[in-house]
C-alpha positions in Angstrom: -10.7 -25.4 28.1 -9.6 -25.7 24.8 -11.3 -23.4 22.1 -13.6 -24.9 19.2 -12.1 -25.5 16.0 -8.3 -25.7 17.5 -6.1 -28.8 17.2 -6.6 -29.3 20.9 -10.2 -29.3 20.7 -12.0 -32.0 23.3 -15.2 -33.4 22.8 -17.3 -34.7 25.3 -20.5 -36.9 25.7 -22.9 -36.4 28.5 -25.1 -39.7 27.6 -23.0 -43.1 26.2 -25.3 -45.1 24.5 -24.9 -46.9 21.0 -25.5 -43.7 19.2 -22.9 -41.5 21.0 -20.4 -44.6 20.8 -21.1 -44.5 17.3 -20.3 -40.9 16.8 -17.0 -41.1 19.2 -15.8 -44.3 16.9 -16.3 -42.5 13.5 -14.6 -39.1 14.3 -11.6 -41.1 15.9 -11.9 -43.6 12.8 -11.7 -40.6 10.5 -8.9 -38.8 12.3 -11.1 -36.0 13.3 -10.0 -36.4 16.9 -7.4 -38.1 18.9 -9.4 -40.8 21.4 -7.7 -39.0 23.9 -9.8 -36.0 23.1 -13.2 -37.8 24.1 -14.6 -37.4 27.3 -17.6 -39.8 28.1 -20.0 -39.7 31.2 -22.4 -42.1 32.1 -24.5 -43.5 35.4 -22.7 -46.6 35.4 -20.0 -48.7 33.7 -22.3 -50.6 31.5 -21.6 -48.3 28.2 -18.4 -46.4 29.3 -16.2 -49.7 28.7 -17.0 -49.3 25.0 -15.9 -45.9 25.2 -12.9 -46.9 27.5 -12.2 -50.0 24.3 -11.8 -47.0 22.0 -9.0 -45.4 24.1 -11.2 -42.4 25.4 -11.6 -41.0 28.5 -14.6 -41.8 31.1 -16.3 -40.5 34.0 -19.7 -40.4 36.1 -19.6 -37.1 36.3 -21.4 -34.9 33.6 -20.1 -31.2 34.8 -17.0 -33.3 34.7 -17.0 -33.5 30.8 -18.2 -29.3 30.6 -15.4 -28.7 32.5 -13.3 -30.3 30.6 -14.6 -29.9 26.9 -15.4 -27.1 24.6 -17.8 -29.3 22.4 -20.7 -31.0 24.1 -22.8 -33.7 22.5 -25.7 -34.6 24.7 -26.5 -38.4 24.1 -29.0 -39.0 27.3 -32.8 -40.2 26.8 -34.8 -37.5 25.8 -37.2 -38.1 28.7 -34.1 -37.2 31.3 -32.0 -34.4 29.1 -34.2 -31.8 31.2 -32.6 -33.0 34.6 -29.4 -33.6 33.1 -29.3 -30.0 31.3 -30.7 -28.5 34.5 -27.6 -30.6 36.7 -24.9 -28.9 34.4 -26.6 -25.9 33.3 -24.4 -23.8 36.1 -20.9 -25.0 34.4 -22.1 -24.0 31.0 -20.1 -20.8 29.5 -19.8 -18.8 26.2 -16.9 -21.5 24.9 -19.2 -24.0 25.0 -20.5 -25.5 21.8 -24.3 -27.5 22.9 -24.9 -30.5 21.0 -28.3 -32.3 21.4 -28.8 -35.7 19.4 -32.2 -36.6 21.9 -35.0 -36.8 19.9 -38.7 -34.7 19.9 -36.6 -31.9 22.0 -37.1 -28.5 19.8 -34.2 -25.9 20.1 -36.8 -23.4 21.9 -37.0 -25.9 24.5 -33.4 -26.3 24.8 -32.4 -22.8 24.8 -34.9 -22.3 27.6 -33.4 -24.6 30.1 -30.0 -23.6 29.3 -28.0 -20.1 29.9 -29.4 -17.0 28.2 -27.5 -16.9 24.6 -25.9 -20.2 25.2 -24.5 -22.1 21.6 -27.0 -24.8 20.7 -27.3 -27.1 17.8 -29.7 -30.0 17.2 -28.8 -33.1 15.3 -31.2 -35.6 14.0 -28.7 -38.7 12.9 -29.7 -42.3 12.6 -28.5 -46.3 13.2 -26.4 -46.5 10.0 -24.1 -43.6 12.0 -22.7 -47.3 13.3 -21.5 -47.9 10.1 -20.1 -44.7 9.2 -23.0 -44.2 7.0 -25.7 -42.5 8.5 -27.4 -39.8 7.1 -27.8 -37.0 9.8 -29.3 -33.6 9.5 -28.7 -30.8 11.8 -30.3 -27.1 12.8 -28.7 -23.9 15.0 -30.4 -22.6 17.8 -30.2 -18.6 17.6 -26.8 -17.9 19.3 -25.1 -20.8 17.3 -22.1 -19.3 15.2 -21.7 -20.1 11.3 -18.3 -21.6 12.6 -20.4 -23.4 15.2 -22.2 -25.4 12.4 -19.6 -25.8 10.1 -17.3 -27.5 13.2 -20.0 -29.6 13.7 -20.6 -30.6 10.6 -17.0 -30.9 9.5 -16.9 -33.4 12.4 -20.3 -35.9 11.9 -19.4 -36.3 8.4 -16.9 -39.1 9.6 -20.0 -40.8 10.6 -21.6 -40.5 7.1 -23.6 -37.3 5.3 -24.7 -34.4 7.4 -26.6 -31.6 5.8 -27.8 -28.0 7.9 -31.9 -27.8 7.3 -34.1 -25.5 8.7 -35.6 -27.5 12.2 -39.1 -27.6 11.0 -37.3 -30.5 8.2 -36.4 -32.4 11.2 -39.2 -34.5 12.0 -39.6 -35.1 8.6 -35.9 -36.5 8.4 -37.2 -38.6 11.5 -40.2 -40.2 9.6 -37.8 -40.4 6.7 -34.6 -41.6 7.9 -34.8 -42.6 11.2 -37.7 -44.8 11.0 -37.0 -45.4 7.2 -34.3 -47.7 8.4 -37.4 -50.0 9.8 -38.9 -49.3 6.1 -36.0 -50.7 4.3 -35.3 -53.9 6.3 -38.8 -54.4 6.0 -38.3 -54.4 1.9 -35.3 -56.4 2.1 -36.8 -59.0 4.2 -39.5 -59.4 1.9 -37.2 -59.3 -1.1 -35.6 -62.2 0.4 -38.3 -63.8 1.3 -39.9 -63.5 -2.2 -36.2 -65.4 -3.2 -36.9 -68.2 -0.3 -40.2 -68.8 -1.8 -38.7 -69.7 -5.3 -36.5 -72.2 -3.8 -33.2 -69.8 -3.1 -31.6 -70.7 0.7 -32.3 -68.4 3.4 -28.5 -67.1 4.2 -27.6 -66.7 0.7 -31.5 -64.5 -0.2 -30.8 -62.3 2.6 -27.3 -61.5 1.6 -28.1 -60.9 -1.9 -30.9 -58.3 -1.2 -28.9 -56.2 1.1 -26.1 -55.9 -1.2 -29.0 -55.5 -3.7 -30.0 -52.3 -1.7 -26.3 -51.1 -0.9 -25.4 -51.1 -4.8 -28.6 -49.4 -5.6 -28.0 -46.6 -3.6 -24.6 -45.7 -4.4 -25.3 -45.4 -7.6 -28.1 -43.2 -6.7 -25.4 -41.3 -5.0 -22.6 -41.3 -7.6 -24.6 -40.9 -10.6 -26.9 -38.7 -9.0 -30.1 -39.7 -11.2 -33.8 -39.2 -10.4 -34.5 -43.1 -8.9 -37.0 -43.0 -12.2 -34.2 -42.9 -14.2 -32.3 -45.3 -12.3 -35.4 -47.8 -12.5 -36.5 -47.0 -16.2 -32.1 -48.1 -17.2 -33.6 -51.8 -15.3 -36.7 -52.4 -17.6 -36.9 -54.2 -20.7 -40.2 -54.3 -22.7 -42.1 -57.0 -21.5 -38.7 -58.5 -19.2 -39.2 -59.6 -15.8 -38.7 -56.1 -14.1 -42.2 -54.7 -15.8 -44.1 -57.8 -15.1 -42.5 -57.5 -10.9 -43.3 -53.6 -10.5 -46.9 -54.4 -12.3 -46.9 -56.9 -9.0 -45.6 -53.7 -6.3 -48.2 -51.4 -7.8 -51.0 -53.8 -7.5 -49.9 -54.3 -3.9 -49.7 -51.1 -3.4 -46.5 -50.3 -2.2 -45.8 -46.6 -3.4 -48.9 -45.5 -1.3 -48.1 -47.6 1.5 -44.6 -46.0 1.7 -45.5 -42.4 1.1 -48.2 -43.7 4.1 -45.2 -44.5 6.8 -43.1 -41.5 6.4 -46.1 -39.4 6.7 -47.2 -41.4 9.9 -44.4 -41.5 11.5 -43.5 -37.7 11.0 -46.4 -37.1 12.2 -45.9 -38.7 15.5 -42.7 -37.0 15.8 -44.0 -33.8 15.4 -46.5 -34.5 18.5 -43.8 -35.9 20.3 -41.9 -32.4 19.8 -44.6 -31.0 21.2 -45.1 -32.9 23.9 
């Protein structure tokens, strides 16, 4: 088995669902590995042909891919990583590199059902990962090397931004990120739909607003202004900006907002716990 960090390292997937194919396609897109580096596993053939389509290797076996890799990213449901850890736990060394992406699993919970002092990382990414955009935060379990984290991170940022956090910021990136995806289509379909009701086609409204939204937030990114600032550059005394955030206010939308994220970290934090 090849050690972490080397040219030959091999990364395998126990779990091969849309967000681990997502992860596979932007590391090989980004040159970070060779496809014949990947190692999926998987129940059935259903998701391992997209893994196949990207020139990686598949099997059904799971101690198939710890056997075989050094870096393991566990993709499975969160409701059956506890069997599936508890299947492979027996293969698992001190090369081994544990990478979790299920959600509401803490680290204390996955360093219990693994070997004593095994290498364990969390990752929290999200839907945009498809893109090669996601925004992904990750946290070290207690035996997890600096070199552990800085592999891993070195590696999802082909798949967009990935900044360590201490784990207690993780449901909060849930409420924020993962679900926020829901938040923002939700805005752009309404922005749309504000465009359809002033006589604008359908098509052409929805395109606008979401490259509306993408422009916005690279220049949140490249200029890396305060979205105050961003928003006061936009308004003109009594212009048509004022007179549509007087509308957004009225509606309530900054409270509503603030009101989502907080509801749904909240409900990852009981999942966690459950």
């Amino acid at each position: 088995m090849a050690a972490a960090g080397s040219e030959s390292l091999r990364v395998g997937f126990v779990g091969a669902g849309r967000m681990a194919e997502a992860i596979a396609q932007g590391l090989i897109r980004a040159g970070k590995v060779e496809a014949k580096q990947v190692l999926a596993s998987a129940p059935t053939d259903k998701n391992l042909c997209r893994f196949r389509a990207l020139g990686c290797q598949t099997t059904h076996s799971n101690q198939e891919v710890l056997q075989s890799c050094s870096l393991i990213i566990f993709a499975t449901k969160p409701q059956v990583l506890p069997d599936v850890l508890a299947e492979v736990a027996s293969v698992i060394t001190s090369e081994h590199i544990v990478v979790s992406v299920a959600a509401g699993i803490p680290l204390s919970s996955l360093e219990e059902l693994l070997p004593p002092k095994t290498r364990v990382l969390r990752v929290s990414p999200n839907l945009p990962c498809l893109v090669q955009e996601g925004a992904m935060v990750m946290a070290r379990g207690h035996h997890a090397r600096n070199d552990d984290a800085k592999l891993l991170q070195n590696l999802l940022e082909a798949c967009g931004q990935c900044i360590e956090v201490p784990e207690s910021y993780v449901d909060i990136h849930t409420g924020l990120s993962g679900s926020g995806v829901a938040f923002v289509c939700t805005f752009s379909e309404a922005l749309a739909e504000g465009a359809i009701k002033m006589g604008m086609p359908s098509g052409l409204a929805h395109r606008i607003a979401a490259q509306t939204l993408l422009g916005t937030a690279k220049m949140l990114q490249q200029e890396e202004k305060h979205p105050a600032q961003l928003r006061t550059d936009v308004l003109t005394p009594a212009g048509t900006t004022i007179h549509g955030l007087h509308a957004l206010e009225k509606g309530g939308l900054r409270a509503a907002t603030m009101s989502a994220v907080e509801a749904a970290t909240c409900r990852a934090k009981e999942l966690s716990k459950k």
